[in-house]
C-alpha positions in Angstrom: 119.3 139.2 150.1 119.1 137.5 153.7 118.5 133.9 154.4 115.0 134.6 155.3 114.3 136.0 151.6 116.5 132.6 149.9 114.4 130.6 152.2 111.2 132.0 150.8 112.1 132.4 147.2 113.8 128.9 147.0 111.7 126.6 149.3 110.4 124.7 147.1 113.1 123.6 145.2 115.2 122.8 148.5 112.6 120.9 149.8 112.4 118.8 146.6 116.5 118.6 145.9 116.6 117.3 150.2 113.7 114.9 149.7 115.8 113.3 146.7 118.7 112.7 148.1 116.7 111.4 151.7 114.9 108.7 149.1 118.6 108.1 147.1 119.8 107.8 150.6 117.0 105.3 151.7 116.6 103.7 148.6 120.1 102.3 149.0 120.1 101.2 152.4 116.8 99.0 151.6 118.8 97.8 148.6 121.7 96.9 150.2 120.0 95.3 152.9 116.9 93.2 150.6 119.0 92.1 147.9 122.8 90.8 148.1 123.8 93.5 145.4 127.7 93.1 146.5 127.4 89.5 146.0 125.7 89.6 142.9 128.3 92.1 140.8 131.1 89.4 142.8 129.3 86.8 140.7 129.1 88.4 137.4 132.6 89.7 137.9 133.8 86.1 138.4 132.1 84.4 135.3 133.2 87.2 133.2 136.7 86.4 134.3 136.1 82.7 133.6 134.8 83.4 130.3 137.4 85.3 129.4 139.4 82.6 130.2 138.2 79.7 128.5 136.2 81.1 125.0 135.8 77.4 124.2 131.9 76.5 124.1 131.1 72.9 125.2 129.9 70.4 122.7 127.0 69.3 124.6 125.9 72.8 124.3 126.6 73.1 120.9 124.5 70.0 120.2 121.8 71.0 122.8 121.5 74.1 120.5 121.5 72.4 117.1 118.7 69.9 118.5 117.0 73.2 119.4 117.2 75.0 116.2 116.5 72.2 114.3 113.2 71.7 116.3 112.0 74.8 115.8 112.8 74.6 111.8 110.2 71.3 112.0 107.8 73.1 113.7 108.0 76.2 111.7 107.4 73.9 108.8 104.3 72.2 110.5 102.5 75.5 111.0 103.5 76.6 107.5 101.9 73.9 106.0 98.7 73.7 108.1 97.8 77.7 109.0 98.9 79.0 105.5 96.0 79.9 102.9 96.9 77.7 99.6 95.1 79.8 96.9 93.1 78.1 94.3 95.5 77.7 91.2 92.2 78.9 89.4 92.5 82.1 90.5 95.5 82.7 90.0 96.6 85.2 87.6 100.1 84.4 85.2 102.8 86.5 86.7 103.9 89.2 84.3 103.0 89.8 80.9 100.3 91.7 79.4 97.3 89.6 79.7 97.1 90.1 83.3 94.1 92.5 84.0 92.4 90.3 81.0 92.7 87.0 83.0 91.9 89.0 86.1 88.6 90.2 84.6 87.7 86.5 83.4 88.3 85.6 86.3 86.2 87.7 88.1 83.4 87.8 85.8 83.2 84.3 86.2 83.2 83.7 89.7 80.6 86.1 90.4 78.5 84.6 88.0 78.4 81.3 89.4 78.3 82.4 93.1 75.0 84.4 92.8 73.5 82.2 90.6 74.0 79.2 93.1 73.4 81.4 96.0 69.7 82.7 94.5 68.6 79.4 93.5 69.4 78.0 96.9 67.4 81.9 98.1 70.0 83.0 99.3 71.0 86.4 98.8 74.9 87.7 98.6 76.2 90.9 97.2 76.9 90.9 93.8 80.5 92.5 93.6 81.3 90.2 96.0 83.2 92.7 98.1 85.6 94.0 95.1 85.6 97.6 94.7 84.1 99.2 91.0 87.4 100.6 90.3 89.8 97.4 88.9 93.4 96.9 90.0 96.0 98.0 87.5 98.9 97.1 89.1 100.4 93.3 89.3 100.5 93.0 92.5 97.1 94.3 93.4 95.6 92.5 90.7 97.2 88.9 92.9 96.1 90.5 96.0 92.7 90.9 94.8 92.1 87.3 93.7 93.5 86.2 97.2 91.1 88.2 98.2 88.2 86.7 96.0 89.5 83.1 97.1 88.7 83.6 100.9 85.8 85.2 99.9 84.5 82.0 97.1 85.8 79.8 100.4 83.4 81.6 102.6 80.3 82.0 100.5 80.1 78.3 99.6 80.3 77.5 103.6 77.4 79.7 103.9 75.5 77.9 100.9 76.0 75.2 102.3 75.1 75.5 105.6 72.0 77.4 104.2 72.2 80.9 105.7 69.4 83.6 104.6 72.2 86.4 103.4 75.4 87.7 103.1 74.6 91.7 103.4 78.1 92.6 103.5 81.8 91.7 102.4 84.3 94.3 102.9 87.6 93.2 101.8 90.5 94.9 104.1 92.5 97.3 102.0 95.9 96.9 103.2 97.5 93.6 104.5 98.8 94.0 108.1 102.1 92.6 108.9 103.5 90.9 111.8 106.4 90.1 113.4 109.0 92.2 111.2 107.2 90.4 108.2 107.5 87.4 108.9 103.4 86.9 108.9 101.3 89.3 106.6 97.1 88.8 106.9 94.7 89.6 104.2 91.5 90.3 106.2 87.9 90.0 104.9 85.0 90.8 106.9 81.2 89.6 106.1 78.1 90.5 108.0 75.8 87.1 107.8 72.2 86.5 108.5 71.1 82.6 109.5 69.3 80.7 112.2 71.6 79.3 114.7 72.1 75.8 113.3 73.3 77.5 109.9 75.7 80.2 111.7 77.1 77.4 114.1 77.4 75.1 110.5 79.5 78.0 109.3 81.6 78.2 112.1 82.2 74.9 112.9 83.1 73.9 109.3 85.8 77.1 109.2 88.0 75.6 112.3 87.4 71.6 111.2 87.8 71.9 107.2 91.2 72.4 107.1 92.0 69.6 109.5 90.0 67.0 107.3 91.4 68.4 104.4 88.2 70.1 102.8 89.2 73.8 102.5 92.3 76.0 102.9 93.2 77.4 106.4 91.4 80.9 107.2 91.8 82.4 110.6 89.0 83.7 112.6 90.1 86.9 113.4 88.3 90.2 115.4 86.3 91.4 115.9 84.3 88.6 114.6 81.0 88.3 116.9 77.2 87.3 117.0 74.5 89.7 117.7 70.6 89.3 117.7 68.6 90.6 114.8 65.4 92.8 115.7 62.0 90.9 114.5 63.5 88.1 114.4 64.3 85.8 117.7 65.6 83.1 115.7 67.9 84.4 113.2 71.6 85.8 114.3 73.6 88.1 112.7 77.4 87.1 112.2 80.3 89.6 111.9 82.5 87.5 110.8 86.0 88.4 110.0 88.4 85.7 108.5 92.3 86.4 107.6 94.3 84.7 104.9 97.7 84.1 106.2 101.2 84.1 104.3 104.0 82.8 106.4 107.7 83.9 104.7 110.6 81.2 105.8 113.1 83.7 103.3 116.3 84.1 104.9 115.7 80.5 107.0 117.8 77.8 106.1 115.4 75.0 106.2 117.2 71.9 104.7 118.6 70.6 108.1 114.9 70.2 109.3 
């Protein structure tokens, strides 16, 4: 094989291997010439020396740290106690045992009783399952889950009664809670579909982001894809998607008692 046939078989490859090095070539010149690289590495090479030899830290930074950490632990607690959805001790279920499922069903049975009866003699309509699936929880855990769930939803419903919306045609409880932040933050998310005039919607809305800061309800996040949208035959009702997330904030493995 000749030069002429390498040429031809291997062009393209010799062509790409030449224009590599040219840019490896170029690249470095522009480097060299923007950006003080040798200085740079002279730097780092010199405070790794001085580190080496003094491995003392300073006090000031040690305090400066402390001060720090113990900030964040103060704020950590702030948010704890203001964004984190305190359940009803009503609803909750005893922990363990074998009268579990029968509390859960009282419960239940109870709440949606009194939430459709107030709801239709104020004529408003809500679904009567209030978002729980037919099928009951067995297990302990999604028995607790469930009644969190119920709580946003009770939470909810009597904003909505009382700011006098026409319906609730939908709650659809989320069916796994999402985790965030290696979980540090888990959400339970419920979504509702609600039908009011404006006055009642912006009621709703307005009473979700001030209640917790006067102290009147628990804290529930207002989460997406939560949006308004116009109803057809009616100009002056609005539909809400609203979607609202119980939060549980876990401070395990935080040493708190400095804060």
């Amino acid at each position: 094989m000749d030069l002429a046939d390498l040429w031809q078989e291997h062009k393209r490859f010799i062509l790409s291997v030449v224009g590599a090095l040219l840019l490896l070539l170029v690249g470095k010149g522009v480097l060299n010439a923007t950006y003080p690289v040798k200085a740079v590495a002279r730097e780092c090479s010199n405070l790794n020396q001085q580190l080496r030899k003094d491995p003392e830290v300073k006090s000031s930074l040690v305090a400066d740290l402390e001060a720090e950490v113990s900030a964040v632990k103060e704020r950590l607690i702030k948010l704890k106690k203001e964004m984190e959805f305190v359940a009803d001790p009503e609803l909750k279920a005893a922990e363990g045992g074998s009268n579990v499922r029968a509390e859960y069903f009282k419960m239940v049975g109870r709440l949606q009783d009194v939430l459709v009866d107030v709801a239709e003699r104020q004529g408003i309509v809500i679904p009567e399952r209030l978002g729980l699936q037919d099928r009951a929880p067995t297990d302990p855990v999604e028995i607790q889950r469930s009644l969190r769930a119920l709580n946003v939803i009770q939470n909810v419903v009597i904003l909505c009664i009382n700011a006098g919306i026409k319906s609730i045609d939908r709650i659809v409880i989320e069916e796994q809670e999402r985790s965030q932040s290696s979980a540090f933050l888990r959400e339970l998310r419920v979504e509702f579909e609600i039908l009011g005039r404006e006055d009642a919607v912006r009621r709703v809305l307005h009473d979700l982001v001030e209640g917790p800061r006067t102290g009147g309800q628990a804290f529930l996040e207002i989460a997406p894809p939560t949006r308004l949208e116009p109803t057809k035959g009616d100009r002056g009702t609005l539909k809400l998607i609203l979607t609202v997330a119980a939060l549980s904030i876990s401070t395990e493995g935080i040493d708190l008692k400095d804060a």
